[in-house]
C-alpha positions as CSV (number, residue, x, y, z in Angstrom):
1,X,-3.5,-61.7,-13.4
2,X,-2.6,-63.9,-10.5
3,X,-5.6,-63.4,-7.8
4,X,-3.1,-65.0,-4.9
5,X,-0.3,-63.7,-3.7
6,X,2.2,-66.4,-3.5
7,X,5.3,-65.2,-0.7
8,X,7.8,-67.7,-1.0
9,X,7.7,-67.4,-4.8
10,X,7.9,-63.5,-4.5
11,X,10.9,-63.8,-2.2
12,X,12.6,-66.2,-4.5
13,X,12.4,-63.5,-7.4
14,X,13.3,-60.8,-4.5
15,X,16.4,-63.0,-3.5
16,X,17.4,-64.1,-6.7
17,X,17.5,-60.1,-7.9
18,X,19.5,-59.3,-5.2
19,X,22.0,-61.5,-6.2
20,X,22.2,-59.6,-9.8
21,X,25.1,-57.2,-10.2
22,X,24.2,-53.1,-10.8
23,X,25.1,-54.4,-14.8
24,X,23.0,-57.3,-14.8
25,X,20.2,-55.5,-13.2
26,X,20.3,-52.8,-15.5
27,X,20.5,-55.0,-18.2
28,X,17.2,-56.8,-17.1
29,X,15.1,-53.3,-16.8
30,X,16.2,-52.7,-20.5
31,X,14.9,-55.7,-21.7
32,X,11.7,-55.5,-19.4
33,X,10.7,-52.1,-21.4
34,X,12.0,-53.0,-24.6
35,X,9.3,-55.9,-24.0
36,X,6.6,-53.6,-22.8
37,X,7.3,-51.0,-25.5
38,X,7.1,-54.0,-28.0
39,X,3.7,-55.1,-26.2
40,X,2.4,-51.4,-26.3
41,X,3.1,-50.9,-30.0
42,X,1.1,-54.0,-30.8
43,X,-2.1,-53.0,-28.9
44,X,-5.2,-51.6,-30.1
45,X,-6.1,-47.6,-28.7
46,X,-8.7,-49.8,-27.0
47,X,-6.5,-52.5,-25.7
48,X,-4.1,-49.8,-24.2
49,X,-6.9,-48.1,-22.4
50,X,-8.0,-51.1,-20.6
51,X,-4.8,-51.9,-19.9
52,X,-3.8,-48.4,-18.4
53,X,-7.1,-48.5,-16.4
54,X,-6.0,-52.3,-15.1
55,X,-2.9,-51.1,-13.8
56,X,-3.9,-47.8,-12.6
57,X,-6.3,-50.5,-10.4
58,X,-3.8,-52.9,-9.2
59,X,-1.7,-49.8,-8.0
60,X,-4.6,-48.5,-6.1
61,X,-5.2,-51.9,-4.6
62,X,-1.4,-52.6,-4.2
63,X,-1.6,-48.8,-2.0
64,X,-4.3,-50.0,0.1
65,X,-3.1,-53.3,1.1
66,X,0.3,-51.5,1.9
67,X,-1.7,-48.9,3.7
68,X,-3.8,-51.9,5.8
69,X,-1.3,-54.0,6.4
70,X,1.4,-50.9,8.2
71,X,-1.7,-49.7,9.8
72,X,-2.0,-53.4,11.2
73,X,1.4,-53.6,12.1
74,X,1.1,-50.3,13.8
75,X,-1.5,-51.4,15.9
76,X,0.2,-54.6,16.7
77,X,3.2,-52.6,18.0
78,X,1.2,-50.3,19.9
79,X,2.8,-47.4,18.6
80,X,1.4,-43.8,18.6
81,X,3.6,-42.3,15.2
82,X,4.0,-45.6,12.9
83,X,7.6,-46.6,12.0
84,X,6.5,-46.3,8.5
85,X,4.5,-43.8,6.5
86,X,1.2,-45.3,5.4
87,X,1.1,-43.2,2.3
88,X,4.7,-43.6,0.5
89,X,6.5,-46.4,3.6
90,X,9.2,-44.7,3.6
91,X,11.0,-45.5,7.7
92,X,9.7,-42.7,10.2
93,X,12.1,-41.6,12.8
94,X,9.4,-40.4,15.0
95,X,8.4,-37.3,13.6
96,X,4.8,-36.3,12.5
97,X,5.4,-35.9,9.0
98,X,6.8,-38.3,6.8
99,X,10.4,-37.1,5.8
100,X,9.8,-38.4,2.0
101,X,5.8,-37.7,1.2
102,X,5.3,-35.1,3.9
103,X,2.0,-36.7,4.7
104,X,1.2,-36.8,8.6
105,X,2.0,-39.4,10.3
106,X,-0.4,-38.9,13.5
């Protein structure tokens, strides 16, 4: 696992799956869990544990960078309901509750 986020190499892949049609992409995803399933088959009961556990941490990491970095932003803006809901960022039209999540916003 890559410790450093690199940006211009994320928003290469970002930009270059952008450019994919709805086939191509679809075609891509299939492949991507035919791989994982293929991975996952080959992995030991142990192997698969640690590996749920890894990514159950990088998603609770990813969450509260996400979380930081819109409360961040918030603060920057000065606004008093953010723009986007901390929990799920889903766009906030000004309301106290996310429209998405329903988590509160204030």
């Amino acid at each position: 696992m890559e410790e450093n986020f690199n940006y211009e190499e994320a928003m290469a892949k970002l930009n270059a799956a952008k450019a994919l049609t709805p086939e191509q992409l679809a075609k891509k995803l299939e492949e991507a869990q035919r791989v994982a399933q293929e991975t996952l088959a080959k992995m030991t009961p142990e192997e698969r544990k640690r590996a749920e556990e890894e990514a159950q941490k990088m998603i609770r990491e990813d969450e509260q960078k996400r979380k930081a970095l819109l409360e961040s932003a918030q603060q920057v803006l000065g606004t008093r309901t953010p723009k986007f809901c901390p929990y799920c960022g889903t766009p906030n039209s000004g309301s106290n509750f996310c429209p998405n999540c329903g988590g509160a916003l204030k």
